[in-house]
Steps between C-alpha positions, in 0.01 A plus 500: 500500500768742612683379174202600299483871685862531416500425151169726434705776693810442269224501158371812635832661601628400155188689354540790666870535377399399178239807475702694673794494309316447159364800563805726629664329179179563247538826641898570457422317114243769432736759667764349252380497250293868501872619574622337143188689325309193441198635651535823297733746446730695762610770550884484428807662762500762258106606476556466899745739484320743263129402562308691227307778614288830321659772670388852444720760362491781782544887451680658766490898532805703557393506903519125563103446471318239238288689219355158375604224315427284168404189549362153398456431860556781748781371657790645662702283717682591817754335769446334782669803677226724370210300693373623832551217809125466477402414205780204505330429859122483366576312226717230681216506798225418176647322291756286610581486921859271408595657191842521655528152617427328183663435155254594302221200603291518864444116522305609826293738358410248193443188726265753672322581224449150363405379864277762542387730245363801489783557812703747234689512202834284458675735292777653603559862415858339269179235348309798431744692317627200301164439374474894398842466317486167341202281543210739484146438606410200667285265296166378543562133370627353867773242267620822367514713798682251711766472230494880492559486892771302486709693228409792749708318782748457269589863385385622873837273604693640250416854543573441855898379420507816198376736723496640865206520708468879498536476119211244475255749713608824292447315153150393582386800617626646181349252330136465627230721319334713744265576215406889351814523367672418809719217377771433794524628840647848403192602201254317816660759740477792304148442332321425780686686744708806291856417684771307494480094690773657740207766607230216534327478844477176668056499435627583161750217433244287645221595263764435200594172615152403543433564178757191390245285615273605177565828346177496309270378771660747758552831286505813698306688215189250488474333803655751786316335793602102389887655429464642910376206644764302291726748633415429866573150452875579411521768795340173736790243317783814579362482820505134552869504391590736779592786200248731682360522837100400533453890641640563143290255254168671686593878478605381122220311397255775594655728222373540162690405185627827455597487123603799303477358157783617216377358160835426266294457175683638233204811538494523825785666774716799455679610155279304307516714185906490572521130518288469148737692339823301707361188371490616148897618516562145676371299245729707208769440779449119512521393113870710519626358786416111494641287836888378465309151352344735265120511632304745490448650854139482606374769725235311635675221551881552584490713814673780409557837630463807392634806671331777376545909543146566657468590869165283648435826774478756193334264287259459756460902551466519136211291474346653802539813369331431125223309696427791739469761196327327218221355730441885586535562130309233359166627720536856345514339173204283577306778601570687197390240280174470656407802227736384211277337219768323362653421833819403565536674168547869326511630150385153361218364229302234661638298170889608658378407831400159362780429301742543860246257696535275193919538495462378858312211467725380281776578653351283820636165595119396516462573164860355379388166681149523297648507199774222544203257571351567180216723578334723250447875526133467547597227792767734655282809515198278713754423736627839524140666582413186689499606885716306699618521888816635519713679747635837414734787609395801706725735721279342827594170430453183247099499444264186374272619250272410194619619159559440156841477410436829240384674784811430704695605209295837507494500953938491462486752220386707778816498727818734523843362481812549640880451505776613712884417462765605712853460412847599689676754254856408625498074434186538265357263763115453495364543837125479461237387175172524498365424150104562593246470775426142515703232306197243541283698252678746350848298318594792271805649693544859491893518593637320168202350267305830493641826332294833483476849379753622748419885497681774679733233672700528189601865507809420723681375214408778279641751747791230638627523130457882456684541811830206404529626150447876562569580817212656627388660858210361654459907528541558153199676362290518191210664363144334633347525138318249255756323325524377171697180319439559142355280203781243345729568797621149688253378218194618686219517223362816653618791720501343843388752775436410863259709767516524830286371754201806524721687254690659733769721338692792537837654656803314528537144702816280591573156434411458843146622512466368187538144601284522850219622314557271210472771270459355128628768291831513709523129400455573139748791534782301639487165275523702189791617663643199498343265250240229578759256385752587782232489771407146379826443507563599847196349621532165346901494645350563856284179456223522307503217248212575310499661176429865516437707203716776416223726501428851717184354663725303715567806681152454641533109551326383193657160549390201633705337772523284784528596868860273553664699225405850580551447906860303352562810298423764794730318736774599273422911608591363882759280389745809348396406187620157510259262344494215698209226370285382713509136610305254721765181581843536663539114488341178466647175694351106470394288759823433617559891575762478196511879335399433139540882358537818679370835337631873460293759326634645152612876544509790252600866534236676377539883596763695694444505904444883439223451289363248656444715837394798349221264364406367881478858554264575223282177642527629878326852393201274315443386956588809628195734301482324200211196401651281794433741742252304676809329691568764661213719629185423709213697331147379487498122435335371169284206594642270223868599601597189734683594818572930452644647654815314449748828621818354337795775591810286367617603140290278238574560083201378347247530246161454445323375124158531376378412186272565215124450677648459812547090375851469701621665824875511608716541718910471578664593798824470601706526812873464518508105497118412379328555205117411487263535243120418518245532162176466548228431236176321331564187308427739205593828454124573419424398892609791689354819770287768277684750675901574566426563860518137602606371147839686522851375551497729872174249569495132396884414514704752809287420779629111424820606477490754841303218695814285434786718543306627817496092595881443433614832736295378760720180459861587613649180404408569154775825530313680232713848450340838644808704373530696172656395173929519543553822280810440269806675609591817310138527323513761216137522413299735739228352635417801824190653276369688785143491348122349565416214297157541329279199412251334226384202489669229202366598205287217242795362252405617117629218272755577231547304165900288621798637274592165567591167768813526710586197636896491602 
């Protein structure tokens, strides 16, 4: 009997071993032979090494801080160093309590799950992040997704021998997608929060790491309560791990999300008209400068870096300061189309009017889209009056509405635009660019796509070239009469003769005065003085790259241009007439932080350092009593006029611009190191005030420009100069006139047959 116990004990013992080891062996076979890649491929030491991720291309401004980024996924990886304690806490405490006692495999935390499920998850955090690397989603088929479990074990062991533990946690938290553009830890951090993962609280490390659980079922934006109580779960399991106290996880669980959301769409964020154009350069950039394998760099894809010239705190003061004005604006030009007929519209046919509605709808990317799927006109035009919910711009917010899309066409038509660029004369450094008033709905950018009439803002380089070839005092004086070009001269088809604004004549007037009222016949006077061909020639050597016709109705700014190539050109006045050209990157780096180019500005001497101060003196009279007045003394406040009184008292050369039916206001102002321009207008030149009072250059465009300057004194780190101009030593040109400036208003520009394109 006790023979027969014995050898049943032995049978049993020997099929216990039997399982036993069968299985540990079945196991290590399966183990074996997922290592080889018979199971599917792996990934190899060298994909390891180099695991392949879509990093964003970031822009950097010239203080330190992030303007955006391109990007496939919105990812922008950091070190481990760059984490805050708590974040590495609450996501050990969740996710995996013996992360640093294992190899990559918790053999206690899957025999607990097997044993008992539902008890938690048997992935470790290294699991996790080899299955977001390599081994993607897990399956539904159970064959497939055991398989797919065990070729996770087998790259979570070999990350864990590549790789350190604190380089496992900071490459899956640059890895996970927080979702809304926050892919990785960093874009999570500054999206939901608006700061950097060092700056992160401990309730909001806690919220981020319980979104790893599910990023879609627990997203801050849709489902704020679930994401808190989620939250409070982490906060309990930091708790739990003795990372905070239990007086802590109450006082923090009581708090609400807090999120301060920071969209990073390629529309949304700061410099978004800026980082258009950036993009545009980069991809001209990439085909000429291909990777040492001889890629093509891809700037949503390769991480790069690009250090650019714009400073984030007066990019942010610029957009502040175009917001605050044109919202003002836009009302008075709301109100004034309430009794317009032909609103947003003057001077036009209704069959003019329709043919601009009809250019736009076109032009549309609804309509482009119709008409690539085959649709017929008759098809396209239903859709267009078909009303349709849609959600639309207005200066109190984004607004859901009902509309066809030919009456959005006709509600935008409606709206003002703006630009402003400011631009450091000395390193031709652009500090701020603002190419409209919203880049979601209005794409056209008014810095470098857009050029208009440019009006009085031209006269500087009629006089500048008057005074460099001839010499003269900004107290040199000449009749205030009509004057006359004559018939055939410069190849003008008929005698060319200019008025005055309220034909105001008489007596003599000086360069001076002639310039701060903007005085049209003085203009006339001086370039056939000097020939319309050397003006163009001057102007188009400071930085204007247009073509400008030789032609005397230049002298009034009959030439269309944009606002980066007149405020380029104006810089040159404060820059002792040394042209230097603007620029937007200093350098761009990879990944690796390797320096792939490095950029200086082109220079050119364009006039002598004499000339080039007496013309900054001609420009300061224009603030001092001139049409840019308005800087400087606190009368009655307009209203419209954003902001007055603004009570500058440093020395500013500038110069306002208005033009023909008050369809384009300027103006340029320049300090000692900054030169800002703003232009404000309709989409078309038929869209514009009735009346100069608001429609002028003095009206739409300085207060923008005053709001901002006003913005960046107020910031002293910004060192934006108070002083005067440096006068040139031994200056031979008088420049004491000892007289009172008298004003007009710029004049309308009268359009003159060309003599003929300059284009040097």
């Amino acid at each position: 009997m006790a023979k027969k116990k014995t050898k049943g004990f032995v049978k049993y013992k020997r099929w216990f071993w039997g399982i036993t080891l069968g299985s540990f062996s079945f196991i290590a076979l399966v183990f074996l032979l997922a290592s080889q890649g018979f199971l599917g491929v792996l990934p190899t030491f060298e994909e390891l090494e180099n695991p392949e991720n879509n990093l964003a291309t970031e822009v950097i401004s010239s203080d330190g801080k992030t303007l955006g980024k391109y990007a496939a996924e919105n990812r922008t990886p950091i070190k481990y160093k760059d984490l805050p304690n708590n974040i590495v806490e609450a996501l050990i405490a969740t996710e995996d309590e013996r992360f640093y006692e294992h190899s990559g495999i918790d053999f206690r935390g899957t025999a607990r799950a097997v044993l008992k499920p539902g008890s938690g998850g048997a992935s470790t955090i290294t699991q996790q992040l080899a299955r977001m690397l390599f081994t993607g989603r897990k399956s539904r088929n159970k064959i497939k997704r055991v398989l797919q479990k065990v070729k996770e074990w087998v790259v979570a062991t070999k990350l864990e021998r590549q790789y350190t533990k604190k380089e496992i946690i900071a490459m899956y938290l640059n890895k996970y997608d927080f979702l809304n553009q926050a892919v990785g830890i960093r874009s999570a951090a500054r999206i939901y929060f608006g700061k950097e993962p060092k700056e992160l609280l401990v309730e909001e490390s806690a919220m981020l790491v319980g979104m790893l659980k599910n990023s879609s079922l627990y997203n801050p934006l849709r489902r704020a309560e679930k994401v808190k109580q989620r939250r409070n779960v982490v906060l309990k399991q930091m708790n739990r791990n003795e990372f905070i106290s239990l007086k802590e996880k109450d006082s923090l669980q009581q708090l609400a999300l807090g999120l301060d959301i920071h969209k990073e769409g390629h529309s949304d964020g700061t410099a978004t008209y800026f980082r258009s154009h950036l993009q545009k350069i980069m991809r001209k950039w990439v085909q000429k400068n291909p990777k040492p394998n001889g890629e093509q760099y891809n700037i949503f894809r390769d991480g790069l870096k690009l250090y650019v010239t714009v400073d984030s705190r007066m990019q942010q003061y610029a957009e502040e300061a175009i917001q605050e004005h044109m919202s003002n604006l836009q009302s008075y030009f709301f109100k004034e189309q309430k009794n317009n007929e032909t609103a947003p519209f003057y001077d036009l046919e209704k069959t003019e009017i329709d043919k601009i509605i009809e250019r736009a709808k076109k032009n549309s990317d609804r309509y482009k889209r119709l008409k690539t799927t085959g649709k017929s006109k008759k098809e396209i035009n239903k859709i267009f009056n078909k009303k349709i919910k849609m959600r639309v711009f207005s200066w109190k917010g984004d607004r859901d509405t009902i509309m066809s899309p030919i009456d959005s066409i006709k509600y935008y038509k409606h709206f003002l635009r703006s630009g402003l660029l400011s631009v450091e004369p000395q390193t031709g450094h652009i500090k701020a660019w603002v190419g409209g008033i919203d880049n979601k709905y209005f794409k056209y950018d008014a810095v470098a796509q857009q050029k208009r009439q440019v009006g009085s803002t031209f006269k500087p380089f009629v006089y500048a070239t008057a005074i460099n070839q001839l010499k003269l005092s900004p107290c040199e004086e000449f009749p205030n009469t009509p004057y006359t070009i004559p018939k055939g001269k410069y190849g003008i088809p008929e005698e060319w003769s200019p008025r005055n604004s309220g034909e105001k004549y008489g007596g003599m007037m000086t360069l001076k005065q002639g310039l701060a009222g903007s005085v049209n016949t003085m203009s006339a006077r001086l370039i056939d003085m000097v020939s319309p061909k050397n003006v163009a020639r001057l102007a188009m050597s400071a930085g204007l790259k247009s073509k400008i016709r030789a032609n005397p109705s230049i002298a009034l700014g009959a030439v269309d241009l944009s606002l980066i190539e007149m405020v380029g050109a104006y810089a040159t006045f404060a820059n002792k007439g040394l042209r230097v050209s603007p620029m937007i990157l200093t350098r761009i780096e990879d990944k690796n932080g390797t320096v792939l180019q490095e950029f200086t500005p082109e220079t050119k001497e364009v006039l002598s350092e004499e000339s080039a101060y007496v013309v900054l003196d001609l420009l300061k009279g224009v603030t001092q009593s001139g049409s840019g007045v308005r800087l400087r003394l606190p009368w009655e406040k307009p209203k419209y006029v954003t902001g007055y009184p603004y009570e500058f008292t440093n020395p500013i050369a500038g110069k306002t611009g208005t033009t023909q039916n008050q369809s384009d206001g300027w103006f340029i102002g320049i300090v000692p190191n900054l030169a800002t321009g703003v232009w404000t207008g309709g989409e078309d030149r038929s869209t514009h005030f009735e009346e100069i009072a608001k429609g002028q250059g003095a009206t739409m465009s300085l207060p923008s420009w005053a709001l901002f300057m006003k913005k960046c004194y107020a910031d002293p780190t910004l060192n934006i100069s108070l002083e005067d101009f440096e006068q040139p030593e031994n200056l031979t040109i008088n420049i004491d006139c000892g007289k009172k400036i008298k004003t007009e208003e710029d004049e309308e520009i009268k359009e003159v047959v060309p003599e003929e394109d300059i284009d040097f």
